[in-house]
SELUM-982071 format. One record per residue (C-alpha): residue number from 1; y, z, x. Coordinates in nm, 2 decimals. Each point is the difference from the previous one (the first is absolute). Layout:
BEGIN
r i: NUM&v: Y&w: Z&u: X
...
//
This chain:
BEGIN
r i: 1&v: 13.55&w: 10.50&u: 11.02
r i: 2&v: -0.03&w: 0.22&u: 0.26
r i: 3&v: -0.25&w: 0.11&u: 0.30
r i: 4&v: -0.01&w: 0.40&u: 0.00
r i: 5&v: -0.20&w: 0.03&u: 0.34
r i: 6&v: -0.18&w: -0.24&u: 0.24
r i: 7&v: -0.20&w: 0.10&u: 0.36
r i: 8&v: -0.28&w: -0.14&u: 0.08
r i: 9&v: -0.13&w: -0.16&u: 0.35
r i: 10&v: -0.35&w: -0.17&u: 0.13
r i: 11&v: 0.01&w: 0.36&u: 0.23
r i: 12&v: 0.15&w: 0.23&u: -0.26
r i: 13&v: -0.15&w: 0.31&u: -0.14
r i: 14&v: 0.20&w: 0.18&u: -0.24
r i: 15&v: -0.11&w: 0.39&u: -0.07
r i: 16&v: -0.01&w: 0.18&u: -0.35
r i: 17&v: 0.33&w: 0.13&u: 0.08
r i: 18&v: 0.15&w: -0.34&u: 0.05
r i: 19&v: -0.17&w: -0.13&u: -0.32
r i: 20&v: 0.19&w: 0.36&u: -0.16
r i: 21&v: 0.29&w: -0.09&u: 0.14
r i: 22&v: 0.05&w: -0.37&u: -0.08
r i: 23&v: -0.07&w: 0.07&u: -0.37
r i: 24&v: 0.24&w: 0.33&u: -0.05
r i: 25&v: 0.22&w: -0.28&u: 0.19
r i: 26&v: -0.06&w: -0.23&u: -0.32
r i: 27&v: 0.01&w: 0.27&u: -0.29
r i: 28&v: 0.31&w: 0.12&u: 0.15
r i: 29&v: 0.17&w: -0.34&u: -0.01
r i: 30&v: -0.18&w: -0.10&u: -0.35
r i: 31&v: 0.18&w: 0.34&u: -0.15
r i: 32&v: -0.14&w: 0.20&u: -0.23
r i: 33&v: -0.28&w: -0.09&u: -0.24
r i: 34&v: -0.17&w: 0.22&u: -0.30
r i: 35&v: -0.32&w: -0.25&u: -0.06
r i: 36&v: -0.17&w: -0.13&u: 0.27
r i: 37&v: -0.35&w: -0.23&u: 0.01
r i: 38&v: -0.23&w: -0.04&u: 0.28
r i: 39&v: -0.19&w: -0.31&u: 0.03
r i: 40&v: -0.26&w: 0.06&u: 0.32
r i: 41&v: -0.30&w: -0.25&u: 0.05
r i: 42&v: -0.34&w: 0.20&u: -0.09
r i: 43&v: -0.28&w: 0.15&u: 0.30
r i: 44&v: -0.05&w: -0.38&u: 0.11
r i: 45&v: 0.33&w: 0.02&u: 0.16
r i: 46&v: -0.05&w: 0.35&u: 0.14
r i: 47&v: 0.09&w: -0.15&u: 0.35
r i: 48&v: 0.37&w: -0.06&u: -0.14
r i: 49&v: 0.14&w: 0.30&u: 0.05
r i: 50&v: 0.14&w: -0.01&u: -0.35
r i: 51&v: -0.21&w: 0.33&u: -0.08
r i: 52&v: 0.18&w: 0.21&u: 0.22
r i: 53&v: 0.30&w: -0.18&u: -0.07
r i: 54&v: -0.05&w: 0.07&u: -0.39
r i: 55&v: -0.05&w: 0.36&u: 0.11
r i: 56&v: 0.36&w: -0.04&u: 0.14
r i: 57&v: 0.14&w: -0.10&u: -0.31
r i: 58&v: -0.11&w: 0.27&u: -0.17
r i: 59&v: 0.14&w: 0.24&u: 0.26
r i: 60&v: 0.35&w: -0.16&u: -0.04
r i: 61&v: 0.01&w: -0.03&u: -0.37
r i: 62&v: -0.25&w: 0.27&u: -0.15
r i: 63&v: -0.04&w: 0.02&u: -0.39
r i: 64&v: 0.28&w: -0.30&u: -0.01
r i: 65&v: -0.32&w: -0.19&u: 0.12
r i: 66&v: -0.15&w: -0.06&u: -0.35
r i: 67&v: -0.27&w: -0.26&u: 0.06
r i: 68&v: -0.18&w: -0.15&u: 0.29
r i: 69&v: -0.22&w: -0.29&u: -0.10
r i: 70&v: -0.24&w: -0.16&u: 0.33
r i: 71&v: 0.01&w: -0.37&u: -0.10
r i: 72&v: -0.35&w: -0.06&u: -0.03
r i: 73&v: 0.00&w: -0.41&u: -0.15
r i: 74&v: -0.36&w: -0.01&u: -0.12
r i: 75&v: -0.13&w: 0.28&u: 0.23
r i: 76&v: -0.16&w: 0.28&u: -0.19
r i: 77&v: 0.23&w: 0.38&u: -0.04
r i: 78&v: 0.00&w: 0.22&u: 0.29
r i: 79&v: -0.28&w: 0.30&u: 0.02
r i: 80&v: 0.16&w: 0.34&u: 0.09
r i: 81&v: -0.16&w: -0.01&u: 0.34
r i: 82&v: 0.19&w: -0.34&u: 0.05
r i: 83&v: 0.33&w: 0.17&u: -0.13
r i: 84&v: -0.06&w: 0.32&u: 0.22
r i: 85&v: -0.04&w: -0.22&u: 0.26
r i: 86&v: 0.23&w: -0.23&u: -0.02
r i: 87&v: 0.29&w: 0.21&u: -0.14
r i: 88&v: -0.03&w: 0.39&u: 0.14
r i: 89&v: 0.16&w: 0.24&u: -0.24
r i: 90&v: 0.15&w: -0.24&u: -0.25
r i: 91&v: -0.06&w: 0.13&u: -0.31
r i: 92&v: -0.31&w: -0.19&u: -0.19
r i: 93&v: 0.29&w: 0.03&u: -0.35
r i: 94&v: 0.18&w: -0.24&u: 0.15
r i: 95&v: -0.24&w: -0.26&u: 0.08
r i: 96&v: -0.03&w: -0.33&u: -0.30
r i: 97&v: -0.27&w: -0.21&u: 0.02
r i: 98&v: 0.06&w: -0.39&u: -0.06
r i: 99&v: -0.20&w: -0.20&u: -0.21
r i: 100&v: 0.01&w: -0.35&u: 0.06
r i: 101&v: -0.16&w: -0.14&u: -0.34
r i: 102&v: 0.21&w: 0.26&u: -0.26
r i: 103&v: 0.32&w: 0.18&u: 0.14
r i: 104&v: 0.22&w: -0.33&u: 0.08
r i: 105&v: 0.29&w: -0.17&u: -0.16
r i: 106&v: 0.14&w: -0.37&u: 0.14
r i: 107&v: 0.37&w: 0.08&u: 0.08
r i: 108&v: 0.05&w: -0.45&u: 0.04
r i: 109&v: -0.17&w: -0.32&u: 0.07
r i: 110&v: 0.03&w: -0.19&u: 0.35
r i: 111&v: 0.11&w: -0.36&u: -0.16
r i: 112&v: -0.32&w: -0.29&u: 0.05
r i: 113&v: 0.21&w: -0.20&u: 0.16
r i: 114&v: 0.10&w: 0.27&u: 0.31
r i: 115&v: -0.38&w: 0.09&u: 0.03
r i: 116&v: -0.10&w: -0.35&u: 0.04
r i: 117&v: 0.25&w: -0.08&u: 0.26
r i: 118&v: -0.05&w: 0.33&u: 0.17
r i: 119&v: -0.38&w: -0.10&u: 0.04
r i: 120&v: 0.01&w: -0.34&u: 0.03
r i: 121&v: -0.15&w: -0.11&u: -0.35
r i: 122&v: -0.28&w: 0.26&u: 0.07
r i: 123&v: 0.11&w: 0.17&u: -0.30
r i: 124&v: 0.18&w: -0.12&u: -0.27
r i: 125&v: -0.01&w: 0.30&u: -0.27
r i: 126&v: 0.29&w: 0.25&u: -0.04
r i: 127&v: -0.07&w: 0.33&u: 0.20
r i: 128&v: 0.01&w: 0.33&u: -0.22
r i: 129&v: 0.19&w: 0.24&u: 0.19
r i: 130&v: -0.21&w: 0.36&u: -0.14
r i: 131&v: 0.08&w: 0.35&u: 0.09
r i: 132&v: -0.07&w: 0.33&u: -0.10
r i: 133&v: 0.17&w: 0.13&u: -0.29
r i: 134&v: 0.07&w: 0.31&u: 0.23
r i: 135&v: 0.17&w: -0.21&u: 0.23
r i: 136&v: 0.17&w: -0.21&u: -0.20
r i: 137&v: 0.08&w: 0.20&u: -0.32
r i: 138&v: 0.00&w: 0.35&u: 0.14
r i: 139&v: 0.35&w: 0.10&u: 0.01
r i: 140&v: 0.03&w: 0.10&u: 0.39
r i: 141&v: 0.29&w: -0.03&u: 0.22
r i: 142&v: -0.19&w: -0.06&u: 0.34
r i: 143&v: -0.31&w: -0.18&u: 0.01
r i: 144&v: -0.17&w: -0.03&u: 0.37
r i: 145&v: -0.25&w: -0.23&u: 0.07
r i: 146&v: -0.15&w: 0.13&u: 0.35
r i: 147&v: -0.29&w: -0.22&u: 0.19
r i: 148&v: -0.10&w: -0.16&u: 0.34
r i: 149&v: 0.09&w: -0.34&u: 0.06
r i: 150&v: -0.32&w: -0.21&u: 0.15
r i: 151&v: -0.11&w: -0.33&u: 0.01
r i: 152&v: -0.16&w: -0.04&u: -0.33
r i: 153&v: -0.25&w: -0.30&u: -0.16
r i: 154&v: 0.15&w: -0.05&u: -0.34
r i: 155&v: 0.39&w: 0.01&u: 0.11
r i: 156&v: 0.05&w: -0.05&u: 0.34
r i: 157&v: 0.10&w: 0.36&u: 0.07
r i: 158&v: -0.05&w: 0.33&u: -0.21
r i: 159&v: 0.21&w: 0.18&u: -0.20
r i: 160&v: 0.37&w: 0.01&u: -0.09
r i: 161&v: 0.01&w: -0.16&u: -0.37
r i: 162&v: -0.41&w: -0.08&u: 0.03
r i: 163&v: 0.01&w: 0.42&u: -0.02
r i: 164&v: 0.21&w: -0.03&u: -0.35
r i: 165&v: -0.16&w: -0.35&u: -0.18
r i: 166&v: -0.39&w: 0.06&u: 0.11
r i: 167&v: 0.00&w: 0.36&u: 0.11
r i: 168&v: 0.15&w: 0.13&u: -0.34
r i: 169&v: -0.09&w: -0.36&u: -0.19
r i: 170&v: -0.19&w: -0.12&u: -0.23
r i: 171&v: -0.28&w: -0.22&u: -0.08
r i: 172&v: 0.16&w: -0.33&u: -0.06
r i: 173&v: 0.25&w: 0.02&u: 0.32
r i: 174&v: -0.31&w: 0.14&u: 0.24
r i: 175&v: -0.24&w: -0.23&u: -0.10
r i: 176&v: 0.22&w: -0.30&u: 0.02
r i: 177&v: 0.19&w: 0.11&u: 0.32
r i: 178&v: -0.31&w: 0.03&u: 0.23
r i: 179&v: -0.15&w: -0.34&u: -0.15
r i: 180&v: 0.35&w: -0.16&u: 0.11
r i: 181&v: -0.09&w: 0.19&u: 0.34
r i: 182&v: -0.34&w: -0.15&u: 0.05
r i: 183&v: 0.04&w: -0.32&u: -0.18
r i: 184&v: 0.29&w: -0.06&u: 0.26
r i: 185&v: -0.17&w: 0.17&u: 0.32
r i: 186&v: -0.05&w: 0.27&u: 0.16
r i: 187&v: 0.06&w: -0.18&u: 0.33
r i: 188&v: 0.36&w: -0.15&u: -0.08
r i: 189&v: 0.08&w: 0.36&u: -0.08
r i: 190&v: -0.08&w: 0.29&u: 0.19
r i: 191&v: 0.14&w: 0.15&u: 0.24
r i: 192&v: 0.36&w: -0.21&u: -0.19
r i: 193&v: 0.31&w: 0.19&u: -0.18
r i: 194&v: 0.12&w: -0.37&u: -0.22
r i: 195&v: -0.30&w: -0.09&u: -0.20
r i: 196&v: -0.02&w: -0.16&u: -0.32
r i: 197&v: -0.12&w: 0.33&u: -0.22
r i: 198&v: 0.28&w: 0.18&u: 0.21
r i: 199&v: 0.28&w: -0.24&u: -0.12
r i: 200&v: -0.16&w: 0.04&u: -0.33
r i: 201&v: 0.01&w: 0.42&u: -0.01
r i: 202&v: 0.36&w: 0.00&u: 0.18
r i: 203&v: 0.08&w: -0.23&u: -0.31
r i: 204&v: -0.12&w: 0.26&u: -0.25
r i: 205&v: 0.20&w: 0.26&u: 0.19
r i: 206&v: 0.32&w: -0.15&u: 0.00
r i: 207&v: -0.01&w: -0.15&u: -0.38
r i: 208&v: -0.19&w: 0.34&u: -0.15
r i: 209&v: 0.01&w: 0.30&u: 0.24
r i: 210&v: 0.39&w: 0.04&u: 0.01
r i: 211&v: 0.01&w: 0.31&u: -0.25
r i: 212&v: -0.23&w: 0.21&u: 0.19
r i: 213&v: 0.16&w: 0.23&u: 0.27
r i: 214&v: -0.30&w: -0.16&u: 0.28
r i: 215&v: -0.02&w: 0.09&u: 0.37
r i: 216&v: -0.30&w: -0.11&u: 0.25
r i: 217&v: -0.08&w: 0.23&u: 0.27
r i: 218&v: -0.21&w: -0.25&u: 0.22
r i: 219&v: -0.20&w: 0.16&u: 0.30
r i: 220&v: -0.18&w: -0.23&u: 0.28
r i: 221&v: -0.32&w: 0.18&u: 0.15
r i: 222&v: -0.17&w: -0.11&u: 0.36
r i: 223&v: -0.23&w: 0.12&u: 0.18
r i: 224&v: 0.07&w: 0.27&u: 0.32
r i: 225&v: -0.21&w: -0.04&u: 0.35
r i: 226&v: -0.25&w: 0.25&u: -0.13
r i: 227&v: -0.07&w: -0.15&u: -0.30
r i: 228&v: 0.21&w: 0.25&u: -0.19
r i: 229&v: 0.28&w: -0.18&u: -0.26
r i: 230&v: 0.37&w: 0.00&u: 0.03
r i: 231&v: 0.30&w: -0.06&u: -0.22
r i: 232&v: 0.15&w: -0.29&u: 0.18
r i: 233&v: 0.28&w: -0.04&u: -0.23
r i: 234&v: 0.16&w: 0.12&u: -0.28
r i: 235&v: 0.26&w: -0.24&u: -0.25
r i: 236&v: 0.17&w: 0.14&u: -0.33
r i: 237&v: 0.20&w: -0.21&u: -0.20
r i: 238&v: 0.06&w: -0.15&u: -0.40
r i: 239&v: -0.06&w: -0.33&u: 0.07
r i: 240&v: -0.22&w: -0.31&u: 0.23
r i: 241&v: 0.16&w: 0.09&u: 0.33
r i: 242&v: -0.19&w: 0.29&u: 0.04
r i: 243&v: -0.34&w: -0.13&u: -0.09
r i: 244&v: 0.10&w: -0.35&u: 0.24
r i: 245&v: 0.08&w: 0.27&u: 0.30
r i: 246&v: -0.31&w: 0.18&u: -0.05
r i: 247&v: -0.20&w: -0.32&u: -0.04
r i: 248&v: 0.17&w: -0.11&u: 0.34
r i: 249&v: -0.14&w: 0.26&u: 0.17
r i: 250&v: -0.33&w: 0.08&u: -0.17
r i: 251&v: -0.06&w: -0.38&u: 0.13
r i: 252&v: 0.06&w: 0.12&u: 0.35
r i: 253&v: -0.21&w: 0.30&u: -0.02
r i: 254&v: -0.28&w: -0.09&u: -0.22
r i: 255&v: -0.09&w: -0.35&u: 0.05
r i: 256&v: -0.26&w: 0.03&u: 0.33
r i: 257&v: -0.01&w: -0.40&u: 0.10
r i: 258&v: -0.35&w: -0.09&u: 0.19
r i: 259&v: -0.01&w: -0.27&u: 0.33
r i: 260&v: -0.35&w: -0.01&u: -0.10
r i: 261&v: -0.17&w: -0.06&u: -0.38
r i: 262&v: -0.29&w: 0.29&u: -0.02
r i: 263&v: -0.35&w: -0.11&u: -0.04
r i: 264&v: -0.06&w: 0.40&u: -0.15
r i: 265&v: 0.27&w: 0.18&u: -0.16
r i: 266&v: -0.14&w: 0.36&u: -0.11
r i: 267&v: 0.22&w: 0.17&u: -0.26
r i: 268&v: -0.03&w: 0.40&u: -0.11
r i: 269&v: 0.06&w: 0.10&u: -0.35
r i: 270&v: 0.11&w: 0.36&u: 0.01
r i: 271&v: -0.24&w: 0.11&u: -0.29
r i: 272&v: 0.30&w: 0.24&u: -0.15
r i: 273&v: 0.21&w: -0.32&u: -0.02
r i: 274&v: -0.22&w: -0.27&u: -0.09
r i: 275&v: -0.23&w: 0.05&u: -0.31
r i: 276&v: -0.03&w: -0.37&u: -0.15
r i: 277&v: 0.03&w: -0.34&u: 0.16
r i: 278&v: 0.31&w: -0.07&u: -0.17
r i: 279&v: 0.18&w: 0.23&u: 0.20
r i: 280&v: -0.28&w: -0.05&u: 0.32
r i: 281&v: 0.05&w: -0.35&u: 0.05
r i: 282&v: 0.33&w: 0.03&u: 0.17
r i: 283&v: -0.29&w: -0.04&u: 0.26
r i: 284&v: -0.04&w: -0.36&u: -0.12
r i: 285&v: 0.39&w: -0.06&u: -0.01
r i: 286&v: 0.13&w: 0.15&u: 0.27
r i: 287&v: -0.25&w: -0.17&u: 0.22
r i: 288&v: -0.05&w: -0.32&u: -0.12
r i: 289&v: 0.31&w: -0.17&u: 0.22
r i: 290&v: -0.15&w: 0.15&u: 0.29
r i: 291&v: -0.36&w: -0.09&u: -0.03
r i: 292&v: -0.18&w: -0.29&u: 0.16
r i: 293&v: -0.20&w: -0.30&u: -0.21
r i: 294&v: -0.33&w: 0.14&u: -0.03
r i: 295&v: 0.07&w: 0.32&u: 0.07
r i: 296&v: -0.13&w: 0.32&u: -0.13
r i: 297&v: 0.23&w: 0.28&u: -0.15
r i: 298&v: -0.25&w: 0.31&u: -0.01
r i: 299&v: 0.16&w: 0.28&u: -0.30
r i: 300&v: -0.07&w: 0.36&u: 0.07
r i: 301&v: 0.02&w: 0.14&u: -0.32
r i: 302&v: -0.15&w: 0.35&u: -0.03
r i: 303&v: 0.23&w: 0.09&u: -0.37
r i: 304&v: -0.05&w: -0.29&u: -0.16
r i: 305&v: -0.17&w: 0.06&u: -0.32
r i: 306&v: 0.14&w: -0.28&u: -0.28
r i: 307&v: 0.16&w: -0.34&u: 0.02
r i: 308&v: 0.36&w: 0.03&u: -0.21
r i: 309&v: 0.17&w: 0.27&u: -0.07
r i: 310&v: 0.03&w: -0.06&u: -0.37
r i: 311&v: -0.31&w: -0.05&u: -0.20
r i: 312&v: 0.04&w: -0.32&u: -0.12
r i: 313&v: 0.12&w: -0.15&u: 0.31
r i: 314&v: -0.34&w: 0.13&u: 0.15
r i: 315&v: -0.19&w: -0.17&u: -0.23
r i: 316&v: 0.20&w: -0.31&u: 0.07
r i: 317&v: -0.05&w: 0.05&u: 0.38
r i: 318&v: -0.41&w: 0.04&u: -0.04
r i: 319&v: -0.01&w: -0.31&u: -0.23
r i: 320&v: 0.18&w: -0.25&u: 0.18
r i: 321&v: 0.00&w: 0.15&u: 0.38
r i: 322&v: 0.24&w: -0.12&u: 0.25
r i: 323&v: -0.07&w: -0.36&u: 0.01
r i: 324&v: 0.23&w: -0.26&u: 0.17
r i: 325&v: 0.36&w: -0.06&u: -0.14
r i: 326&v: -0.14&w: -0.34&u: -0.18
r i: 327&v: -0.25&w: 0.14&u: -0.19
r i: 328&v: 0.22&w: 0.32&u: -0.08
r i: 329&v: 0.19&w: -0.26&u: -0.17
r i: 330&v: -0.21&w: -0.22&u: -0.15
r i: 331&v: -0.09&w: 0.34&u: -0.19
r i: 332&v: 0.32&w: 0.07&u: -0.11
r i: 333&v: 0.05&w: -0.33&u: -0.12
r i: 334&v: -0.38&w: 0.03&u: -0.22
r i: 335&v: -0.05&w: 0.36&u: -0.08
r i: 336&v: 0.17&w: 0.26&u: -0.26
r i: 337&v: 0.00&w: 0.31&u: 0.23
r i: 338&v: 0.13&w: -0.09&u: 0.30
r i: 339&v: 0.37&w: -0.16&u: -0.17
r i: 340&v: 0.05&w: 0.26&u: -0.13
r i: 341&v: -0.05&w: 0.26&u: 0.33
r i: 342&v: 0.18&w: -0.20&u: 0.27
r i: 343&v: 0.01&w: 0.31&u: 0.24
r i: 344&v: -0.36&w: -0.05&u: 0.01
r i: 345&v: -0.06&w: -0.36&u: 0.03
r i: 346&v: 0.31&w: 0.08&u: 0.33
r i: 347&v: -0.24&w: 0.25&u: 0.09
r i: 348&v: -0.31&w: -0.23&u: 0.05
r i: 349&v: 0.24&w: -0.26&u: 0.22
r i: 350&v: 0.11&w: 0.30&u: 0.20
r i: 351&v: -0.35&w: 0.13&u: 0.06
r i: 352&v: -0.15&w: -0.34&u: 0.09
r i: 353&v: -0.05&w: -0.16&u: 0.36
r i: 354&v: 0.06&w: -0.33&u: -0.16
r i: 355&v: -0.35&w: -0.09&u: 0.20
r i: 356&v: 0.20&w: -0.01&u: 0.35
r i: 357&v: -0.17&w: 0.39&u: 0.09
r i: 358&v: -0.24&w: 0.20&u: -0.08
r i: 359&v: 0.04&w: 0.31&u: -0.18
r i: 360&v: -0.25&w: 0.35&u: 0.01
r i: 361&v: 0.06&w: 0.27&u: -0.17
r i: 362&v: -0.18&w: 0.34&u: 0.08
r i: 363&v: 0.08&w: 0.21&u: -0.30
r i: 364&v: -0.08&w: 0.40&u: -0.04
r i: 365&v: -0.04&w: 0.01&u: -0.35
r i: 366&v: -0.07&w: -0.37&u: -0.13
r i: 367&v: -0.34&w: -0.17&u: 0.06
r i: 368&v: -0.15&w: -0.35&u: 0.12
r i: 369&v: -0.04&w: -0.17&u: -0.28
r i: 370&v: 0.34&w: 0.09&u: -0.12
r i: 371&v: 0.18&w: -0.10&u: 0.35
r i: 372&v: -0.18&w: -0.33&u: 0.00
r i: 373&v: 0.03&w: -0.09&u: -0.43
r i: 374&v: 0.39&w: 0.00&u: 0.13
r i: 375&v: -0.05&w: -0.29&u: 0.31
r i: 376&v: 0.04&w: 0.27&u: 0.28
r i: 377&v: -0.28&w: 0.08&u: 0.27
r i: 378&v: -0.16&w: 0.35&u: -0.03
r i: 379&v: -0.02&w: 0.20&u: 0.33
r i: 380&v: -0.16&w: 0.39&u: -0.03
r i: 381&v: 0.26&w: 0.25&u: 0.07
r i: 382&v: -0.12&w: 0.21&u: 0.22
r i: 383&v: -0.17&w: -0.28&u: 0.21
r i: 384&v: 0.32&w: -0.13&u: -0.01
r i: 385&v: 0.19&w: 0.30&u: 0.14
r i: 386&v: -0.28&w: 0.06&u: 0.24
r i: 387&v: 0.12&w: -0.31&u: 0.23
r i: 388&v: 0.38&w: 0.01&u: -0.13
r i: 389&v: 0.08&w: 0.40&u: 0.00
r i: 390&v: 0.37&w: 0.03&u: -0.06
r i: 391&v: -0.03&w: 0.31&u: 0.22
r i: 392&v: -0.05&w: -0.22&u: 0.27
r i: 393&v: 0.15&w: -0.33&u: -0.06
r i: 394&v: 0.37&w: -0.04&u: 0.10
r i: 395&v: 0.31&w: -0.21&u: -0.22
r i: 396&v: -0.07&w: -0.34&u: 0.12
r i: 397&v: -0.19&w: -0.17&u: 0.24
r i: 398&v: -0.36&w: 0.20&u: 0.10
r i: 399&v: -0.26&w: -0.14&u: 0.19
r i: 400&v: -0.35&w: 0.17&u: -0.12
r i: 401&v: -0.32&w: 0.07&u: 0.23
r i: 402&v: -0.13&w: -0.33&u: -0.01
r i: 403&v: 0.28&w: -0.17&u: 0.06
r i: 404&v: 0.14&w: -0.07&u: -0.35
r i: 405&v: 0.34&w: -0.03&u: -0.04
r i: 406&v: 0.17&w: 0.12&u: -0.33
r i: 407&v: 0.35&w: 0.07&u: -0.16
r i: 408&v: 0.03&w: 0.33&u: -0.17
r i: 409&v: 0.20&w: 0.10&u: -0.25
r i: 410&v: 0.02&w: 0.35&u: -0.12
r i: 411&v: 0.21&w: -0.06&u: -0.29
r i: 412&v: 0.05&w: -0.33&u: -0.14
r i: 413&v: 0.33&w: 0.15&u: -0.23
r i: 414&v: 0.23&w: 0.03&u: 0.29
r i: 415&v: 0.07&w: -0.36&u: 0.09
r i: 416&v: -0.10&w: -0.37&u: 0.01
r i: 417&v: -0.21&w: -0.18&u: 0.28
r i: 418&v: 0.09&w: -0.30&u: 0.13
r i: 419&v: -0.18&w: -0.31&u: 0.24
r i: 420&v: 0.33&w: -0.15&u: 0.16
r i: 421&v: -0.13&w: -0.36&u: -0.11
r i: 422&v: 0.04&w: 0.11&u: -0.36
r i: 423&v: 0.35&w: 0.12&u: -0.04
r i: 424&v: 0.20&w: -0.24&u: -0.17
r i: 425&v: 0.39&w: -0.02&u: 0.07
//
């Protein structure tokens, strides 16, 4: 097992040319390879740096670069727009599009009895461990999964092997993983490397992933004084060391812990990131740690047009609505649809308050009645923005006209917020 490259600092800021150099570093000590596969995460993750670091790769290896496949879990396929966007002058040929429901084979089983120890008698099944047939059966002799570690709400923190099992998974090991996530915590798990559906995908990794040629190039993103992002650190390697390095420091640079519990957290949705709630409310759990009892998170969400990202999970999301963690589970206990879509019953856990906050939601594209059929407040948009103009508003504490104090957030996917009172040990 080895560790090709590691920097990274709470005060680094490594340039394209270091990023060029640290993976030429890599190749050059991998040796020579004829097939290689790229696994990026899709536009959510733009902020990763793994676009231009996919760009990279295909500087260094050229045509030997066969197939570059963004590791989209349940999210839809990327538009060209996204692609241009995301992945300058990378030719579109190269570019596969998962699909979660169709284009996966399960390479092994997690045994019952390691699940249920791993989560405490949360879970009890055996987990399917699903990937691509790309990935798994596609004959390459370098396969790179590239992504930001960040504190995350179904794992603790992103990427590494999540980027293989959900990013290029399937069904059965998506839905299941993010209802062990939610039926667990979210609060006994962000912001944390060791959780239980960690133990559970480093167990698929070591028992079924030991034929495929695998490396992780790991980035950790923060925030500059002007707003502007950095690569804080950079860690390349085949095996957990390098995901538990980056996790180390992604903890340091993107966990912001609060002396004092908001009354008003306001949260910007980037409307080129954020089209649906399941990928908005990031606002709901990135927050929620941070937030006081009866508090009010306000959503600025001028892109979002839809609930889910997958049809069927949409319609799940508008029937049942994020409701409380008991009554999520009461209906997967007395229902057909929701057993057998545990990504979306997760969902509704993740997107509730739990009662302890309020939540309003000021949508662009989706109207009151729809905002308030799910549980959430409605707020107009441009009402909205009138009083809380990202323009104008600062990251963190603001004090408005009138005295008002909020907490502002201008993009919830680039860390977790914290009240000191709620961190556990």
């Amino acid at each position: 097992m080895t560790m090709y490259f590691a920097a990274g600092s709470t005060t680094g800021d490594l340039s394209h040319d270091d990023l060029r150099a640290a993976l030429a570093r890599t190749f050059q000590q991998l040796g020579h390879r004829e097939k290689v596969l790229a696994l990026p995460p899709d536009f959510t993750r733009a902020n990763s740096m793994a676009g231009p670091l996919t760009c990279m790769v295909h500087e260094h290896f050229g045509s030997r670069l066969s197939d570059v496949m963004p590791a989209l879990g349940t999210h839809i396929p990327m538009p060209d727009w996204q692609l241009d966007r995301m992945f300058p002058g990378l030719p579109k040929s190269l570019v596969r599009a998962h699909d979660w429901r169709q284009d996966v084979v399960t390479v092994g089983e997690v045994p019952a009895g390691f699940v249920r120890e791993a989560t405490e008698g949360i879970w009890s099944k055996p987990w399917p461990a699903q990937l691509n047939k790309l990935v798994s059966q596609g004959g390459h002799d370098l396969i790179l999964s590239i992504g930001q570690v960040v504190p995350h709400e179904v794992i603790g923190m992103a990427n590494y092997n999540k980027n293989l099992f959900v990013g290029t998974g399937g069904a059965a090991g998506i839905n299941e993983s993010h209802f062990i996530g939610a039926a667990y915590g979210m609060e006994r798990m962000m912001g944390r490397a060791d959780t239980p559906l960690r133990r559970i995908l480093n167990y698929a990794q070591d028992h079924f992933c030991g034929h495929l040629p695998l490396v992780f190039v790991l980035t950790v993103i923060g925030p500059r004084a002007d707003g502007s992002l950095a690569v804080r650190g950079l860690f390349i390697g085949d095996d957990v060391e390098c995901f538990e390095k980056a996790a180390q420091l992604s903890v340091e640079v993107n966990f912001t812990v609060l002396d004092e519990a908001p009354k008003k957290m306001v949260v910007y949705l980037d409307p080129e990131e954020f089209h649906s709630t399941w990928l908005g409310n990031k606002s709901v759990y990135r927050t929620r740690m941070a937030l006081a009892d009866d508090g009010d998170l306000i959503v600025l969400a001028p892109g979002v047009s839809t609930f889910g990202e997958d049809p069927q999970i949409d319609q799940l999301i508008r029937k049942y609505g994020y409701r409380n963690t008991p009554a999520v589970m009461k209906a997967v206990r007395e229902t057909d649809d929701l057993p057998t879509n545990l990504s979306a019953a997760a969902h509704l856990i993740h997107g509730s308050s739990e009662g302890r906050f309020r939540i309003t939601y000021c949508p662009g594209k989706l109207t009151r009645q729809e905002i308030e059929a799910v549980g959430y407040q409605y707020a107009d948009l441009e009402t909205a923005l009138g009083r809380y103009d990202p323009a104008v508003l600062k990251p963190g504490w603001n004090t408005m006209g009138d005295g008002e104090r909020v907490y502002y957030i201008p993009n919830p996917a680039l860390g977790l917020w914290a009240h000191r009172s709620r961190i556990g040990g």
